[in-house]
PDB file of N, CA, C and O in Angstrom:
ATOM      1  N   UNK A   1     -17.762 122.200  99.957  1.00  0.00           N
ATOM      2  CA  UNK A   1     -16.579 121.549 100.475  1.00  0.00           C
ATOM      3  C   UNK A   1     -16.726 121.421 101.997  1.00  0.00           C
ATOM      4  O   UNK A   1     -16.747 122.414 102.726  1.00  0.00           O
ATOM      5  N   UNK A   2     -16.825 120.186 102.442  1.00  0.00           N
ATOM      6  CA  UNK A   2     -17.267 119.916 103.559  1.00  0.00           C
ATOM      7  C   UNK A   2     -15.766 120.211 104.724  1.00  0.00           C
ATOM      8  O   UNK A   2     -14.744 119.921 104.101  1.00  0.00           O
ATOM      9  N   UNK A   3     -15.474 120.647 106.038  1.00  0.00           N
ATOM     10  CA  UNK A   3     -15.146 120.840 107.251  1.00  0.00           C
ATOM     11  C   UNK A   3     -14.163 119.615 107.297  1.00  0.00           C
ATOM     12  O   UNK A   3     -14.782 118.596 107.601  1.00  0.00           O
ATOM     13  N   UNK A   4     -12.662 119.373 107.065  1.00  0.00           N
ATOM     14  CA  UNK A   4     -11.741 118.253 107.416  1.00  0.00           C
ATOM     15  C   UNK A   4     -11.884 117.866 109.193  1.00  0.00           C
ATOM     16  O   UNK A   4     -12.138 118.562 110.176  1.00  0.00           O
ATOM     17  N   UNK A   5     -11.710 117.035 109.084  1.00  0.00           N
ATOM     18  CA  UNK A   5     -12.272 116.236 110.283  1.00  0.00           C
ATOM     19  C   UNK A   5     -11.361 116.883 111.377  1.00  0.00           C
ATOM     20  O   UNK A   5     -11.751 117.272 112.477  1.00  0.00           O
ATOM     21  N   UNK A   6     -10.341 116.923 110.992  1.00  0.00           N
ATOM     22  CA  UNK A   6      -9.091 117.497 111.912  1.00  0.00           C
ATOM     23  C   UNK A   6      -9.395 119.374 112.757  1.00  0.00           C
ATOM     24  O   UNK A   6      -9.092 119.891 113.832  1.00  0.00           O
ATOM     25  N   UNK A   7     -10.217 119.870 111.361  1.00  0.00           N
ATOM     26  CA  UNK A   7     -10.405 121.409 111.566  1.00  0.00           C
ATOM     27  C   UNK A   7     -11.602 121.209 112.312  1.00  0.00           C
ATOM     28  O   UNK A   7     -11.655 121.915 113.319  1.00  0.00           O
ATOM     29  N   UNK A   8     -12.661 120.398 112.107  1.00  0.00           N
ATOM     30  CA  UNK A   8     -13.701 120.419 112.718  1.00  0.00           C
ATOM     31  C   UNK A   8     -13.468 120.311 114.189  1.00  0.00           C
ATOM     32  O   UNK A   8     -13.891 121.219 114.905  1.00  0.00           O
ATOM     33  N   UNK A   9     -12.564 118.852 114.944  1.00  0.00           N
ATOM     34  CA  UNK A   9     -12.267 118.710 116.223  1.00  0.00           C
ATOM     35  C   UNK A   9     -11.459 120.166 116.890  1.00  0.00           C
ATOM     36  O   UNK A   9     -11.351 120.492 118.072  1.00  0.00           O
ATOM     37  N   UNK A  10     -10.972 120.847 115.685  1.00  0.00           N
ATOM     38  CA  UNK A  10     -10.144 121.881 116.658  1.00  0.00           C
ATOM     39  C   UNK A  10     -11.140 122.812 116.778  1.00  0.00           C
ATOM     40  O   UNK A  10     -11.219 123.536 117.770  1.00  0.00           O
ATOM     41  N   UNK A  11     -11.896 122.862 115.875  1.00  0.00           N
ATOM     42  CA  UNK A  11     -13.325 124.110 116.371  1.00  0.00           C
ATOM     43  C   UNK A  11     -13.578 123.442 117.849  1.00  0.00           C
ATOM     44  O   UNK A  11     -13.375 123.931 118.961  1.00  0.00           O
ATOM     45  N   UNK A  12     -13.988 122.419 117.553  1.00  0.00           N
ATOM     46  CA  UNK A  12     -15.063 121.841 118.810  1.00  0.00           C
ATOM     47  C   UNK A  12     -14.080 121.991 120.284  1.00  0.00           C
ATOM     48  O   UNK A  12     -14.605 122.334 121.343  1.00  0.00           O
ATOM     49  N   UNK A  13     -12.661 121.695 120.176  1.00  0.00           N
ATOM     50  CA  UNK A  13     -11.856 121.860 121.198  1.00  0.00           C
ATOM     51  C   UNK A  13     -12.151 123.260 122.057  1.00  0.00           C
ATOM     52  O   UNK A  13     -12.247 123.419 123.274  1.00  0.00           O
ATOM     53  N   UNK A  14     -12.261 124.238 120.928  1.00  0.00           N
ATOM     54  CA  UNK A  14     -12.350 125.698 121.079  1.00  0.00           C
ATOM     55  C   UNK A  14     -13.814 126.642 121.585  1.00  0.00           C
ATOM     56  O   UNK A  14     -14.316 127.765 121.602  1.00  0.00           O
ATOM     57  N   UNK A  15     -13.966 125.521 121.876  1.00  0.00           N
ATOM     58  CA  UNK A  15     -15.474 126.353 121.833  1.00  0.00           C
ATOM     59  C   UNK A  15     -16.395 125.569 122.848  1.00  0.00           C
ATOM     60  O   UNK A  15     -17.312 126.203 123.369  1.00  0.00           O
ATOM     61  N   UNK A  16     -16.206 124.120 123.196  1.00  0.00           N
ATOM     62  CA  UNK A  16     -17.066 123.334 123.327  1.00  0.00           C
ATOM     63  C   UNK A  16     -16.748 123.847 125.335  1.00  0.00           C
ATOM     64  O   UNK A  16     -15.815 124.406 125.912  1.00  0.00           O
ATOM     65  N   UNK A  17     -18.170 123.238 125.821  1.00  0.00           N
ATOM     66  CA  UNK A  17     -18.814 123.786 127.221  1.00  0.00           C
ATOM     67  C   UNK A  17     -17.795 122.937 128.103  1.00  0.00           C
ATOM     68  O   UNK A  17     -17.176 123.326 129.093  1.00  0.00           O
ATOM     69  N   UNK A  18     -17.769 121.438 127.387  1.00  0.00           N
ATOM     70  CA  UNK A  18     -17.060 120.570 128.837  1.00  0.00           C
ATOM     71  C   UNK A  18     -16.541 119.416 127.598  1.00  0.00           C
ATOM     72  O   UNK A  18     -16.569 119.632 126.386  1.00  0.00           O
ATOM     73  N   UNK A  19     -16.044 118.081 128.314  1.00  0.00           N
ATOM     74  CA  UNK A  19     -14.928 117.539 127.538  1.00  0.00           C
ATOM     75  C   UNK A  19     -15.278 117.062 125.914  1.00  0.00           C
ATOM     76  O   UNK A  19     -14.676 117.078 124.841  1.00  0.00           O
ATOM     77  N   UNK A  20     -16.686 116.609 126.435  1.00  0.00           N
ATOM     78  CA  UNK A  20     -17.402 115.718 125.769  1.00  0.00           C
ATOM     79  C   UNK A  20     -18.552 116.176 124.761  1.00  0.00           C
ATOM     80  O   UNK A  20     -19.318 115.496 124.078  1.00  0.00           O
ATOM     81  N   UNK A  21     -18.394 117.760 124.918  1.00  0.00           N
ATOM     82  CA  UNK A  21     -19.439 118.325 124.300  1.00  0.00           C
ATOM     83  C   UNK A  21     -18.881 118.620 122.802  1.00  0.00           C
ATOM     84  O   UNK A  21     -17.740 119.009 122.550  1.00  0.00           O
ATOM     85  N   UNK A  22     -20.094 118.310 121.688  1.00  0.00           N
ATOM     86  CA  UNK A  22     -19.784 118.026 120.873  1.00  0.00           C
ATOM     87  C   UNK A  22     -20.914 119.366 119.906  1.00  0.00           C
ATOM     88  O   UNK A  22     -20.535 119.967 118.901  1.00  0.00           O
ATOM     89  N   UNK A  23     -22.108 119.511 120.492  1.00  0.00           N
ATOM     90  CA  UNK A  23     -23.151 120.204 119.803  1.00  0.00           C
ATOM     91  C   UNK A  23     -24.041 120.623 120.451  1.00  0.00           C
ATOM     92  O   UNK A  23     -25.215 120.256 120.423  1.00  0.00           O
ATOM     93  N   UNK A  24     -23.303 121.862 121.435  1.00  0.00           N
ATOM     94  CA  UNK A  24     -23.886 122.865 122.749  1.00  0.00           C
ATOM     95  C   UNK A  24     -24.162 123.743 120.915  1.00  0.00           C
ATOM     96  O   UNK A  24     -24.007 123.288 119.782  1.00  0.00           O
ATOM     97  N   UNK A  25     -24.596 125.066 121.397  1.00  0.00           N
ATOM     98  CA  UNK A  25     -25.532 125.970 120.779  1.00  0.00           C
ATOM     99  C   UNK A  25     -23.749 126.704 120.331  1.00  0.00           C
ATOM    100  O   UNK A  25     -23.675 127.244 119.227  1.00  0.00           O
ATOM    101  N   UNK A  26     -23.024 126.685 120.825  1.00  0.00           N
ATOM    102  CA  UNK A  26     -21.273 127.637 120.577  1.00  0.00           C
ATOM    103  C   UNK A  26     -20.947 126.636 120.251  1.00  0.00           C
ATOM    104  O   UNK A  26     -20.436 126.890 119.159  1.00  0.00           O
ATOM    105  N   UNK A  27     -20.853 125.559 120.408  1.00  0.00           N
ATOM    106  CA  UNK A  27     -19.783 124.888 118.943  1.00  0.00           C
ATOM    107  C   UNK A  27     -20.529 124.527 117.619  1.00  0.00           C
ATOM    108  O   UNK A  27     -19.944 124.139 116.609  1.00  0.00           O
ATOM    109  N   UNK A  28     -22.070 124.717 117.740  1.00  0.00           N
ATOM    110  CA  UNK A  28     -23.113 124.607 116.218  1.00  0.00           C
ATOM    111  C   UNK A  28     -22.697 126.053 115.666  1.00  0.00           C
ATOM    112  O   UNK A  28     -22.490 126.204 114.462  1.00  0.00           O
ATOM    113  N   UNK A  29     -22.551 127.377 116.800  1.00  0.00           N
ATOM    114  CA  UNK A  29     -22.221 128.716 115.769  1.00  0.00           C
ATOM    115  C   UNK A  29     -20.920 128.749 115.319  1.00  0.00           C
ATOM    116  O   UNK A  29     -20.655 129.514 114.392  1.00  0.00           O
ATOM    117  N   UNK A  30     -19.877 127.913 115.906  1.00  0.00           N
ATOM    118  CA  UNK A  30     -18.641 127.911 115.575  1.00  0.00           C
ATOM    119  C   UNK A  30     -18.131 127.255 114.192  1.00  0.00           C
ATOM    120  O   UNK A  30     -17.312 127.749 113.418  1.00  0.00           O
ATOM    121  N   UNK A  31     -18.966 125.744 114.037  1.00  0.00           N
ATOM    122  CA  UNK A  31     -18.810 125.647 113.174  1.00  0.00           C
ATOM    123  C   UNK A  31     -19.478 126.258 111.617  1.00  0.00           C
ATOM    124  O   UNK A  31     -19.013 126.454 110.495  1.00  0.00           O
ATOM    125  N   UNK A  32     -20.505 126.383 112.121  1.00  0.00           N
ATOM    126  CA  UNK A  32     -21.317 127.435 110.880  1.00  0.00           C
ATOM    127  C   UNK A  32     -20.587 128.374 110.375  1.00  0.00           C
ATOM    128  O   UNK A  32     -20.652 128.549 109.158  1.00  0.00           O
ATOM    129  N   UNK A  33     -19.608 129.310 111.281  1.00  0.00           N
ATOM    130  CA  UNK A  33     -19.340 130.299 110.922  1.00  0.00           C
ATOM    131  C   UNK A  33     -18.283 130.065 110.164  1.00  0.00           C
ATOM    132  O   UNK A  33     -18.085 130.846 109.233  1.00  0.00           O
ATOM    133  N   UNK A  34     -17.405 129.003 110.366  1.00  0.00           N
ATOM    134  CA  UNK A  34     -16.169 128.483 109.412  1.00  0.00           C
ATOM    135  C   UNK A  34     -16.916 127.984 108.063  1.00  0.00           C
ATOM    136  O   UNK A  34     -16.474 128.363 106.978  1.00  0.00           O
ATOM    137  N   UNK A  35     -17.792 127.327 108.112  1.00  0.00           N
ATOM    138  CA  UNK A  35     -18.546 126.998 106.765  1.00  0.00           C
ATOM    139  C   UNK A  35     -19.250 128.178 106.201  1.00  0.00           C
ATOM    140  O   UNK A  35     -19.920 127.900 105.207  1.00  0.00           O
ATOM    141  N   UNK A  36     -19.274 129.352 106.552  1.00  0.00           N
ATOM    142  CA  UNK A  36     -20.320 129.848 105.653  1.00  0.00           C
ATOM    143  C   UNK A  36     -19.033 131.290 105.453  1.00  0.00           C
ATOM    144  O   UNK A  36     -19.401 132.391 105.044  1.00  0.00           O
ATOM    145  N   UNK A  37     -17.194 130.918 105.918  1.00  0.00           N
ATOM    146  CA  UNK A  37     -16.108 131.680 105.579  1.00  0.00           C
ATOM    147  C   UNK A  37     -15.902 131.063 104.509  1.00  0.00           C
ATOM    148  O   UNK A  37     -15.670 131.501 103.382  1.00  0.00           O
ATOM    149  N   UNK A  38     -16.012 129.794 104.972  1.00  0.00           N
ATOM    150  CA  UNK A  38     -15.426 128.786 103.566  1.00  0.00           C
ATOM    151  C   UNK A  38     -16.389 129.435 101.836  1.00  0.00           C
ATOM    152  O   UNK A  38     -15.932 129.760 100.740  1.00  0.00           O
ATOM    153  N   UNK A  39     -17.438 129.390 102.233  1.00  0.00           N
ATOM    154  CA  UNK A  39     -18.596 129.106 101.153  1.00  0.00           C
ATOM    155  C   UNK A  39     -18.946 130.836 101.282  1.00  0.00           C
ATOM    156  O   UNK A  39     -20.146 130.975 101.047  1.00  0.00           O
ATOM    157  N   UNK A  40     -18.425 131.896 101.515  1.00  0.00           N
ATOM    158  CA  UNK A  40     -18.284 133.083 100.596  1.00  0.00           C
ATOM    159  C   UNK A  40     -16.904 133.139 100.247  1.00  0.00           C
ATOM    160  O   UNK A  40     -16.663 134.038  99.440  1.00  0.00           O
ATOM    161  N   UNK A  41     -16.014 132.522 100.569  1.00  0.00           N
ATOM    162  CA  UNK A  41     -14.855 132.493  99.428  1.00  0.00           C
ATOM    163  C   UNK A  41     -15.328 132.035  97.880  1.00  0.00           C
ATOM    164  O   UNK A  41     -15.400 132.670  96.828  1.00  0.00           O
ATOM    165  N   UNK A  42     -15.570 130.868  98.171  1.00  0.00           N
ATOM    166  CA  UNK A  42     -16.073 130.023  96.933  1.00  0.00           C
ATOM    167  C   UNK A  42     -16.732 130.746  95.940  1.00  0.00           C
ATOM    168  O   UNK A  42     -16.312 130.621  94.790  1.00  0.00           O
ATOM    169  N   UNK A  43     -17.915 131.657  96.212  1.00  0.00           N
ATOM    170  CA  UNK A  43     -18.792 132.332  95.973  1.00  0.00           C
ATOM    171  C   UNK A  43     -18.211 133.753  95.172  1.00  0.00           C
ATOM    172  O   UNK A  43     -18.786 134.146  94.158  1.00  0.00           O
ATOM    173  N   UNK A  44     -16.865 134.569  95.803  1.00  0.00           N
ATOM    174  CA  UNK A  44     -16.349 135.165  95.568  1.00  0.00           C
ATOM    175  C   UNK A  44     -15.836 134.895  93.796  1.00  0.00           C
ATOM    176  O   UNK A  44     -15.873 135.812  92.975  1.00  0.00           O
ATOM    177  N   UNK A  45     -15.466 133.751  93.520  1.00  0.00           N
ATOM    178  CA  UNK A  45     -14.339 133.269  92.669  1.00  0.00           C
ATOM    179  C   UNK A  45     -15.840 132.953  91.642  1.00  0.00           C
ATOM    180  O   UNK A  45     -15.973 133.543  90.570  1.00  0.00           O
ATOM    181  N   UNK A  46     -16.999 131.853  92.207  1.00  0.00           N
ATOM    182  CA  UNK A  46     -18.213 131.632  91.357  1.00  0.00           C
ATOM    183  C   UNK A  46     -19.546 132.301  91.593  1.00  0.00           C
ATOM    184  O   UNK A  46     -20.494 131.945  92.293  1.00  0.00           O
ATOM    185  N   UNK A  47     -19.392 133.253  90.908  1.00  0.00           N
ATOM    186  CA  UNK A  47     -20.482 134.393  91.150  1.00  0.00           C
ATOM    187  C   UNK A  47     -22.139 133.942  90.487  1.00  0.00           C
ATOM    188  O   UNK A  47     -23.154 134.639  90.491  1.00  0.00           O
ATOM    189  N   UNK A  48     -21.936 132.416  89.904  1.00  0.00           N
ATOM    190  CA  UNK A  48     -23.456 132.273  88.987  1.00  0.00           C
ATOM    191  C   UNK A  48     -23.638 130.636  89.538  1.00  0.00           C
ATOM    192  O   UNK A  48     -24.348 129.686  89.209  1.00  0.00           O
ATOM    193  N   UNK A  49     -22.661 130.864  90.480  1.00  0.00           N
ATOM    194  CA  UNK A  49     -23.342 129.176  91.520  1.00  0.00           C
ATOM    195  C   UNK A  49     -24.345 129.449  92.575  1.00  0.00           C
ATOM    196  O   UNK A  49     -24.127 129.696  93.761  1.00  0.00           O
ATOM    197  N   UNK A  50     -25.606 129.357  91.886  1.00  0.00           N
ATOM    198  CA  UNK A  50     -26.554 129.761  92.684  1.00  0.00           C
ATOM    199  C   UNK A  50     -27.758 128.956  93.788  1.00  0.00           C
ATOM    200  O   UNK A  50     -28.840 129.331  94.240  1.00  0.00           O
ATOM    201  N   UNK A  51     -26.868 127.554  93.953  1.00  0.00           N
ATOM    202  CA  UNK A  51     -27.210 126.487  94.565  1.00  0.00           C
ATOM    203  C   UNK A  51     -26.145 126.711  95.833  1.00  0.00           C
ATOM    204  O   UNK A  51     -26.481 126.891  97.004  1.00  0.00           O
ATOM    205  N   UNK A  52     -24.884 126.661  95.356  1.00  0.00           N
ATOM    206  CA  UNK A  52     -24.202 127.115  96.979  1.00  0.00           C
ATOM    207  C   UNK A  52     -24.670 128.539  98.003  1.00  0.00           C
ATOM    208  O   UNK A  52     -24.662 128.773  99.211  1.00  0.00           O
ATOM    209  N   UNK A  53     -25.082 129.325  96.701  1.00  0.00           N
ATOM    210  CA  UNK A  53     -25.377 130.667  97.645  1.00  0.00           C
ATOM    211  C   UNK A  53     -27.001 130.750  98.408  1.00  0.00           C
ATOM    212  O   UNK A  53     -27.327 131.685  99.140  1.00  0.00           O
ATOM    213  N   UNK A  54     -27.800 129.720  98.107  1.00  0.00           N
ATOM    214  CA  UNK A  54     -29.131 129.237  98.577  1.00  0.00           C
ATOM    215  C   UNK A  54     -28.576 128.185  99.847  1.00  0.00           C
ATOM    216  O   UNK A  54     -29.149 128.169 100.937  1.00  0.00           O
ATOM    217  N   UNK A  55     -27.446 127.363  99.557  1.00  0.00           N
ATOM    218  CA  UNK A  55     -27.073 126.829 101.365  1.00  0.00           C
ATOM    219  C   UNK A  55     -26.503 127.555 101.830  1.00  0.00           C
ATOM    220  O   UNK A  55     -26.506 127.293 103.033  1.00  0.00           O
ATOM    221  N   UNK A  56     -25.603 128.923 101.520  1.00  0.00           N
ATOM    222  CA  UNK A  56     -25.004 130.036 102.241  1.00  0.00           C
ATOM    223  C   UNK A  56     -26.402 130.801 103.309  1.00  0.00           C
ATOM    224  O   UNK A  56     -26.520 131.304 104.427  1.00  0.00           O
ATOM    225  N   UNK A  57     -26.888 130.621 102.632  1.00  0.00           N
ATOM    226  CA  UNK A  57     -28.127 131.600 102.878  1.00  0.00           C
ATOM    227  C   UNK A  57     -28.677 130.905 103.932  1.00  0.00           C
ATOM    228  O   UNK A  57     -28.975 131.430 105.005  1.00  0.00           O
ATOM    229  N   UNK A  58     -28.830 129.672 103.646  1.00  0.00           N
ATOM    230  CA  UNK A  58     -29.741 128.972 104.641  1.00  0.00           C
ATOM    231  C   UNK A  58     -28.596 128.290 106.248  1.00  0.00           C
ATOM    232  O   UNK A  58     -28.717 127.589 107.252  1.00  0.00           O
ATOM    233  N   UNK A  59     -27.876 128.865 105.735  1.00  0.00           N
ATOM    234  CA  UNK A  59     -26.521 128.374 107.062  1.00  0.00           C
ATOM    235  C   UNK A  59     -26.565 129.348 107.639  1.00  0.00           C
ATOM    236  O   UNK A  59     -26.662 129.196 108.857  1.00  0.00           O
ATOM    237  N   UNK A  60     -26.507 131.268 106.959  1.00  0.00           N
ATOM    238  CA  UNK A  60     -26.655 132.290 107.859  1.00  0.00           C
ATOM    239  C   UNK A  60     -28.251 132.136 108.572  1.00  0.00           C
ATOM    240  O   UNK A  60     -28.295 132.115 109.802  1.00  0.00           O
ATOM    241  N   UNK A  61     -28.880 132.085 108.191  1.00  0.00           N
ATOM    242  CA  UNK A  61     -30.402 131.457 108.925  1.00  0.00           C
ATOM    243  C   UNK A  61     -29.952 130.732 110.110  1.00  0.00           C
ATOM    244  O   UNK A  61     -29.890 131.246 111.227  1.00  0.00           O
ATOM    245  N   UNK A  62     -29.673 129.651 109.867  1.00  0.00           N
ATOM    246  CA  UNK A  62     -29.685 128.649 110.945  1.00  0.00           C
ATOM    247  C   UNK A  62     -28.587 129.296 112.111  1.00  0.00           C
ATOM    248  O   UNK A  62     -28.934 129.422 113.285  1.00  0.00           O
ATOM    249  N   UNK A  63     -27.158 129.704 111.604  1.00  0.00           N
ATOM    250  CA  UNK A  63     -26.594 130.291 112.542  1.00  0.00           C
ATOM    251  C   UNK A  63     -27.482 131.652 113.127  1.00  0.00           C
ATOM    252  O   UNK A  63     -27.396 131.668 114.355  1.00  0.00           O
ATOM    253  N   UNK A  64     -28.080 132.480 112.746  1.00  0.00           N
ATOM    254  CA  UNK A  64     -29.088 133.401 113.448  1.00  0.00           C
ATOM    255  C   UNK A  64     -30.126 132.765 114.695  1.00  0.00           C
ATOM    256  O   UNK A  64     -30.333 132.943 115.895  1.00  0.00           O
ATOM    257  N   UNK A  65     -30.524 132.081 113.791  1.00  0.00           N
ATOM    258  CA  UNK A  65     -31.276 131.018 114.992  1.00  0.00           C
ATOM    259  C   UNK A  65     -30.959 130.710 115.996  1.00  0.00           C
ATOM    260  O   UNK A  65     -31.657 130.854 116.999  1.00  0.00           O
ATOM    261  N   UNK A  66     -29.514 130.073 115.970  1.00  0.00           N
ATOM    262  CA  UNK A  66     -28.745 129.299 117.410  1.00  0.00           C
ATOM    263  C   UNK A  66     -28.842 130.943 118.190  1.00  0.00           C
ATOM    264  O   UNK A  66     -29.557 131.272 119.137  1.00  0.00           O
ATOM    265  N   UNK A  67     -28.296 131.407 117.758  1.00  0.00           N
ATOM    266  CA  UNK A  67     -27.142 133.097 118.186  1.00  0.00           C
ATOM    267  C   UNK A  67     -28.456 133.950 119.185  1.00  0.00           C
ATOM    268  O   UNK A  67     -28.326 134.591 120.228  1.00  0.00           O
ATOM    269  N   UNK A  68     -29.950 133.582 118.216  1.00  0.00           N
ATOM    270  CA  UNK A  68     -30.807 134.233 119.129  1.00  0.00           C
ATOM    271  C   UNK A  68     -31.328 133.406 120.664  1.00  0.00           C
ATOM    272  O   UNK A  68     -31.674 133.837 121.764  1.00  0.00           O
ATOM    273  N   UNK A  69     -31.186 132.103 120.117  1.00  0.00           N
ATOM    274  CA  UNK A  69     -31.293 130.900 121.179  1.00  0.00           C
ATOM    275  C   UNK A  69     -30.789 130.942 122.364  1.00  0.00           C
ATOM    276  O   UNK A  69     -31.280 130.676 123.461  1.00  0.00           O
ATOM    277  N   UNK A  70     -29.172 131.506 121.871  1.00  0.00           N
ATOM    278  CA  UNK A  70     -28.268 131.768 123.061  1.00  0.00           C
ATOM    279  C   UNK A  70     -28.302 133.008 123.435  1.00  0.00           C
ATOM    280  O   UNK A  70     -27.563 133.068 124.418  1.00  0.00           O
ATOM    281  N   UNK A  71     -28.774 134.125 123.198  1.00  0.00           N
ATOM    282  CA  UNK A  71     -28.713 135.023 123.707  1.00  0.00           C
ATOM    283  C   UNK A  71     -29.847 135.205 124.677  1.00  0.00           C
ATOM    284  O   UNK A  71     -29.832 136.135 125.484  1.00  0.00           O
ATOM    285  N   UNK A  72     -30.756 134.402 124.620  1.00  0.00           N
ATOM    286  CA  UNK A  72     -31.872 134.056 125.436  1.00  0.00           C
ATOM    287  C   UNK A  72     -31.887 133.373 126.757  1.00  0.00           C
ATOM    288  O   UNK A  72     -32.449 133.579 127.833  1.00  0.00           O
ATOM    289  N   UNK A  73     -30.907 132.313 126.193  1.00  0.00           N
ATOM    290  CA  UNK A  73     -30.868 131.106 127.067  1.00  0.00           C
ATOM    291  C   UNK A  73     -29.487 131.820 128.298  1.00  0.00           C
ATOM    292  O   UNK A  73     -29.468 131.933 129.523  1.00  0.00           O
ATOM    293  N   UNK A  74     -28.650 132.112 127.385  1.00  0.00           N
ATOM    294  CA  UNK A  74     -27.396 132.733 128.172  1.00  0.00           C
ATOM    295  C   UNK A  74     -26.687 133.844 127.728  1.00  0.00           C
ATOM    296  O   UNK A  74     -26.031 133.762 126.690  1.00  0.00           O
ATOM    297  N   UNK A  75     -26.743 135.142 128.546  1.00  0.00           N
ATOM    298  CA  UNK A  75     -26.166 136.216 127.793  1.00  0.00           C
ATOM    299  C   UNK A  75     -24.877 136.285 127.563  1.00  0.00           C
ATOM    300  O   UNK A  75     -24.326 136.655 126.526  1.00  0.00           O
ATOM    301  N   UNK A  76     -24.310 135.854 128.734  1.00  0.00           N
ATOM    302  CA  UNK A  76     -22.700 136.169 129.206  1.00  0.00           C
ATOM    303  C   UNK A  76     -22.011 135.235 128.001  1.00  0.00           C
ATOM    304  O   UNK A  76     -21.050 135.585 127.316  1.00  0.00           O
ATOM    305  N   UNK A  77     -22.817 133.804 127.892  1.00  0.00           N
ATOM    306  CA  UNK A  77     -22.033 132.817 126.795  1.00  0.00           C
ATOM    307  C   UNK A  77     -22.067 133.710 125.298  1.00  0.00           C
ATOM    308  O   UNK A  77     -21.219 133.751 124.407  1.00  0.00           O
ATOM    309  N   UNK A  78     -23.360 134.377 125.404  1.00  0.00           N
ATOM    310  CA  UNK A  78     -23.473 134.696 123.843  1.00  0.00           C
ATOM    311  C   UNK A  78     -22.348 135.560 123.465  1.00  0.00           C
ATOM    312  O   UNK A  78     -21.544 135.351 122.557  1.00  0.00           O
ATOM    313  N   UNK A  79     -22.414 137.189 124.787  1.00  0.00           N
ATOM    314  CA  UNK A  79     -21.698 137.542 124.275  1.00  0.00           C
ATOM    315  C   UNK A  79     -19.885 136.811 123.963  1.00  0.00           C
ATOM    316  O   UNK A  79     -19.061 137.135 123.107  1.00  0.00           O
ATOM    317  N   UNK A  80     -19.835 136.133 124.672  1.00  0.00           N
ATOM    318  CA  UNK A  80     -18.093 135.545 124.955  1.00  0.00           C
ATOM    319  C   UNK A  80     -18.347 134.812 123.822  1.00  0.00           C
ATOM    320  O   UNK A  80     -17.704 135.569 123.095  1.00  0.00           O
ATOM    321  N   UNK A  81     -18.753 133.956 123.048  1.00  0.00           N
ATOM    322  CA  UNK A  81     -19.219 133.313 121.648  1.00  0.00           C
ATOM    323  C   UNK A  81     -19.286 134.336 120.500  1.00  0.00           C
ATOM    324  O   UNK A  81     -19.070 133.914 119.364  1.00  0.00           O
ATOM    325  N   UNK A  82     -19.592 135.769 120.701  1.00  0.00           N
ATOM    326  CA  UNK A  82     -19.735 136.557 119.268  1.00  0.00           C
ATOM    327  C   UNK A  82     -18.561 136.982 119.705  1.00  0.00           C
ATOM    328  O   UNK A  82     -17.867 136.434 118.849  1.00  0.00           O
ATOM    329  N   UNK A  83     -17.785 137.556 120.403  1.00  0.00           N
ATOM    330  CA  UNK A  83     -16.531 138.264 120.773  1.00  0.00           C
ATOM    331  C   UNK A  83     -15.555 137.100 120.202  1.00  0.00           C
ATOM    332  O   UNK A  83     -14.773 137.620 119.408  1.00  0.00           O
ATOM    333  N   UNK A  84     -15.370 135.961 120.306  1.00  0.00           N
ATOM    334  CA  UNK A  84     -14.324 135.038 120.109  1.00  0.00           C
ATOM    335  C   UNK A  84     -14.609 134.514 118.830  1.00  0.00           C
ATOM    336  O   UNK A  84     -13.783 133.818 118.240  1.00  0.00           O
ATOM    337  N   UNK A  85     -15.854 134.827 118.293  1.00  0.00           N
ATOM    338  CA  UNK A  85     -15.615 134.523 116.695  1.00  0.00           C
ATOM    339  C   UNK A  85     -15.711 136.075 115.584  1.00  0.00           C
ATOM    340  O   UNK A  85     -15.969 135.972 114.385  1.00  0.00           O
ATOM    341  N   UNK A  86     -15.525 137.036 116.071  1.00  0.00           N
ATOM    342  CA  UNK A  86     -15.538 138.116 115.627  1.00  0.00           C
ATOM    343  C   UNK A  86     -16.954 138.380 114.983  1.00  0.00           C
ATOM    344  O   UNK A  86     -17.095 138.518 113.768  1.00  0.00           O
ATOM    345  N   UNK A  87     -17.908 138.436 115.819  1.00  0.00           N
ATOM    346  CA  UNK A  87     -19.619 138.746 114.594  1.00  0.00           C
ATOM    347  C   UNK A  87     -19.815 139.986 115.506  1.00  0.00           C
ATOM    348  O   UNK A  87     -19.497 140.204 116.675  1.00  0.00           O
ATOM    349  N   UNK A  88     -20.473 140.744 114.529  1.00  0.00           N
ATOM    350  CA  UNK A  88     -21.232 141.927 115.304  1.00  0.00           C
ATOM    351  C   UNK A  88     -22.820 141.724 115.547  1.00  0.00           C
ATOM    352  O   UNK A  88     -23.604 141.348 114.676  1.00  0.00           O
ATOM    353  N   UNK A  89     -23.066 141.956 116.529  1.00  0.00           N
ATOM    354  CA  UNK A  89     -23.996 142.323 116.699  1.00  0.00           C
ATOM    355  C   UNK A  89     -24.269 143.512 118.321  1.00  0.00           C
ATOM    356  O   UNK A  89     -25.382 143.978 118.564  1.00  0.00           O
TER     357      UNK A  89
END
C-alpha cells in the first residue's frame, strides 16, 4: 500500500533541508521509515505474505544504507534525523 500523496508531502515538509528539497538522504529515511511502519503492520495481521516481507526487508536495507551515508557525510544531521524519527542506534 503505497504513501497518499498528502502524507508523503507532510513527511517531506518535515524533514526536508530547504524549500524545494524533495530527496536529501532525511527525507529518503523519513519516508522509508513510514513505509516499512506501514508494511510491519500488514505483516502483523499476514504472517505467510512472504513477498511483502522480502520488500520489508529490502526497504530496512536501503534505509540502513542512507542512515550510514549520513552519518558519514553529516553527524549532527544524522543524529537530529534518528532522534526525530525515533530509531536507535
Amino acid at each position: 500500500m503505497p504513501l497518499s500523496i498528502e502524507k508523503k508531502s507532510e513527511i517531506m515538509a518535515d524533514h526536508r533541508r530547504h524549500e524545494s528539497d524533495t530527496g536529501s538522504a532525511e527525507v529518503q529515511v523519513a519516508l522509508l521509515t513510514t513505509r516499512i511502519q506501514q508494511l510491519t503492520e500488514h505483516l502483523k495481521t499476514h504472517k505467510k505474505d512472504h513477498s511483502s516481507r522480502r520488500g520489508l526487508l529490502k526497504m530496512v536495507g536501503r534505509r540502513s544504507a542512507l542512515l550510514k551515508f549520513l552519518a558519514k557525510a553529516d553527524r549532527t544531521q544524522y543524529l537530529a534525523t534518528i532522534g526525530k524519527l525515533g530509531l536507535r542506534k
